[in-house]
N, C-alpha and C positions, 0 to 999 in steps of 0.2 A: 554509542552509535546504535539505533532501531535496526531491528530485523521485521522481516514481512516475509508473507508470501501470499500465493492465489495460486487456486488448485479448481479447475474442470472437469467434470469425467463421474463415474458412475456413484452415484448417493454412497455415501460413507458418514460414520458415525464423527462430529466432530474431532473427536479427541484422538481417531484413528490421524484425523491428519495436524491437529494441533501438539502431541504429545505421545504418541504411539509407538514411534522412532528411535532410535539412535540419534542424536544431533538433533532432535525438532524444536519448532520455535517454545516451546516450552522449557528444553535444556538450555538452548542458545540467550536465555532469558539469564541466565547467571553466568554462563562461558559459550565462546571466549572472553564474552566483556557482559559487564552488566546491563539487565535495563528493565530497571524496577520501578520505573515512574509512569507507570499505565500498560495497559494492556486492551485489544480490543477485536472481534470478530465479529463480522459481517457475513449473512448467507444467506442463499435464497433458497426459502420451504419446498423442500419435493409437493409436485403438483399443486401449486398454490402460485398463481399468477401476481399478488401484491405483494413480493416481496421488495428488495430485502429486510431482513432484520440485522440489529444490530444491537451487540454486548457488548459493554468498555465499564472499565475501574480507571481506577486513579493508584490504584495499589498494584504492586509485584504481580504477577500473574499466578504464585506456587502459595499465595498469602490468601488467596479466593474460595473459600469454603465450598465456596456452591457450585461452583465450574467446573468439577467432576464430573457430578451428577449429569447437571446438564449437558455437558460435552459428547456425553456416554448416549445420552439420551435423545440431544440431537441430529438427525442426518439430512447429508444437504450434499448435492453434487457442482456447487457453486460455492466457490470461499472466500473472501480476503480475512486476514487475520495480520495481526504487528503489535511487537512488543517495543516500550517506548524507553528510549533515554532520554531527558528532554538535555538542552543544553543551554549554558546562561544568556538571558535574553528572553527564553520564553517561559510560558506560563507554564503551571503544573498541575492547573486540575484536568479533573475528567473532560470536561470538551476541548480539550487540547489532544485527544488520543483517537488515533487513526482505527478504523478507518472514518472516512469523514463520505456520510450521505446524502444521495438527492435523485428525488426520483427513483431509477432502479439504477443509480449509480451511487460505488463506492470507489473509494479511495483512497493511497494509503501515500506517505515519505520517506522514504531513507535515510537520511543525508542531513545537511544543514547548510544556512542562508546566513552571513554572518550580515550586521545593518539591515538587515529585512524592512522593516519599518518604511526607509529610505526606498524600496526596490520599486514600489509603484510609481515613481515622481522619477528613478534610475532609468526605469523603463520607457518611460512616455507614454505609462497607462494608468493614472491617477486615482483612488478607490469614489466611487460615487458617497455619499453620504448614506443609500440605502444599501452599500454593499457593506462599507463599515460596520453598519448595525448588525447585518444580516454575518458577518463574519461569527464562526464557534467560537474563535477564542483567539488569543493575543500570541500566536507563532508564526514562524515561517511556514508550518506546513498547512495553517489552515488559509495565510494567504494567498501559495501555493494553487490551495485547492480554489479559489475565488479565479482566479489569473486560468483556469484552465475551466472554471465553467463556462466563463465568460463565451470562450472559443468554443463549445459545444452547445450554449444557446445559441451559436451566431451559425450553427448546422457545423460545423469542423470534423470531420470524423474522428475518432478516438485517437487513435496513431498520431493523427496529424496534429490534434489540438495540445497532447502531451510533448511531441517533439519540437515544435513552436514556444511552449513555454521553458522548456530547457536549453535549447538555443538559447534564448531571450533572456532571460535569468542568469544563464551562464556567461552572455557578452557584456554583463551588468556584473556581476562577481563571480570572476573569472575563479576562483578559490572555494566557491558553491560546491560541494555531493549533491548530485540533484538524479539519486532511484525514486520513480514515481511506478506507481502499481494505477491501474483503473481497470473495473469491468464493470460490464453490462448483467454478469450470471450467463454469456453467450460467448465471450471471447474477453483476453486479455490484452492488454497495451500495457508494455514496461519502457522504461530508457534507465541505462547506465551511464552517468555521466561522475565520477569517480565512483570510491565505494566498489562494491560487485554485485553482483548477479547470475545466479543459475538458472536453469532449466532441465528440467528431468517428461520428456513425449514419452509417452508409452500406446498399445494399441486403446484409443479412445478414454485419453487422460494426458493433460498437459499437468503441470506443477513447474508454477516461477517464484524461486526465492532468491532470500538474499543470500543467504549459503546453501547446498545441500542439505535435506532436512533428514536423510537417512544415507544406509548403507548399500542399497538398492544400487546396479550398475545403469552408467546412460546418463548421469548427468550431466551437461556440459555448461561451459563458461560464456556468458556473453561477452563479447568485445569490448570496452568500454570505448565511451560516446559514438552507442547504438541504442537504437530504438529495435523492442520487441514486439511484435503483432502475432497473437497465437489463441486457435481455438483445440478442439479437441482432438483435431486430425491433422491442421498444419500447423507448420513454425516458419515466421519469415523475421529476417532480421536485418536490419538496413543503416546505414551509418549518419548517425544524429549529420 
């Protein structure tokens, strides 16, 4: 099972909030369970309007020589980050690992789609031939991630385009995990639809993961099958 998280709030050195911790997604990468089949962080440059950027392997996350450094060296007040387990069915290289970009959006998956392949034809929303092409790579979460641009090129707002496709997905496979992360580097959109999800507000700092990433008090449980909408000073929560 992947962990994620996304964190808002005042520029911090990557690794402060990727490994820094007690429980961060760095530990969470070997326990409680494994997930050594990619790794990937996304973030938008302090004072630098073209962001985001984006770092991803294909390798363990503790196996990356160079992501110390950088980590260390990085800082950014906008995160998504997830570490990956892929599960049988999908691919394993690097473009299969979240978070997945476009524009000044990233993206990440929790969970897993069993039949995926089928879900576009399940759904009644069939892939175009240029979306096919245009897809990263051959899993549930990068079609996932297609099924929820779609609704945000068609104007959807973030909450609304995420919870739509979780509804949807989930009335198609009922037995689906479907945690989806999306931000702007402005605000976060999460849903819990198995699986879990936390949240830890502080004063001007959200952080939504899949567990607690530290020992820090205030985290609390999402509900599952809810949708999250959260910037740096609110939290609303609303039931898928």
């Amino acid at each position: 099972m992947c962990r994620h998280l996304a964190y808002l709030g005042p520029p911090r050195p990557l690794a402060e909030l990727i490994s820094g911790t007690p429980h961060s997604l760095y530990e969470q990468s070997w326990t409680p369970t494994v997930n050594a089949d990619g790794f990937g962080i996304g973030w938008y440059p302090v004072n630098d309007g073209a962001g985001p950027v984006r770092y991803r392997r294909s390798v363990p996350i503790w196996s990356d020589a160079n992501l110390p450094g950088l980590a260390a060296a990085i800082h950014s007040g906008a995160v998504l980050a997830a570490v990956r387990s892929a599960t049988p069915g999908n691919s394993y290289e690097e473009s299969a690992v979240a978070p997945y970009i476009l524009g000044h959006w990233l993206f990440s998956h929790n969970g897993r789609v069993d039949d995926w392949e089928l879900l576009p034809e399940d759904m009644g929303e069939p892939l175009s031939p240029a979306e096919l092409l245009d897809a990263e790579a051959r899993c549930d979460s990068a079609l996932l991630w297609i099924m929820t641009i779609r609704r945000l090129a068609d104007g959807t707002p973030a909450g609304d385009a995420l919870a739509d496709v979780a509804r949807q997905t989930a009335g198609a496979r009922p037995d689906a995990r479907l945690n989806l992360l999306l931000t702007d580097g402005h605000a976060i959109a999460a849903t819990r639809h198995g699986g879990t999800l936390w949240y830890r507000a502080a004063p001007g700092e959200i952080t939504v993961a899949s567990a607690p990433t530290s020992d820090e008090e205030g985290w609390r449980e999402v509900p599952d099958h809810s949708l999250l909408l959260a910037t740096e000073r609110t939290t609303e929560i609303e039931p898928l």
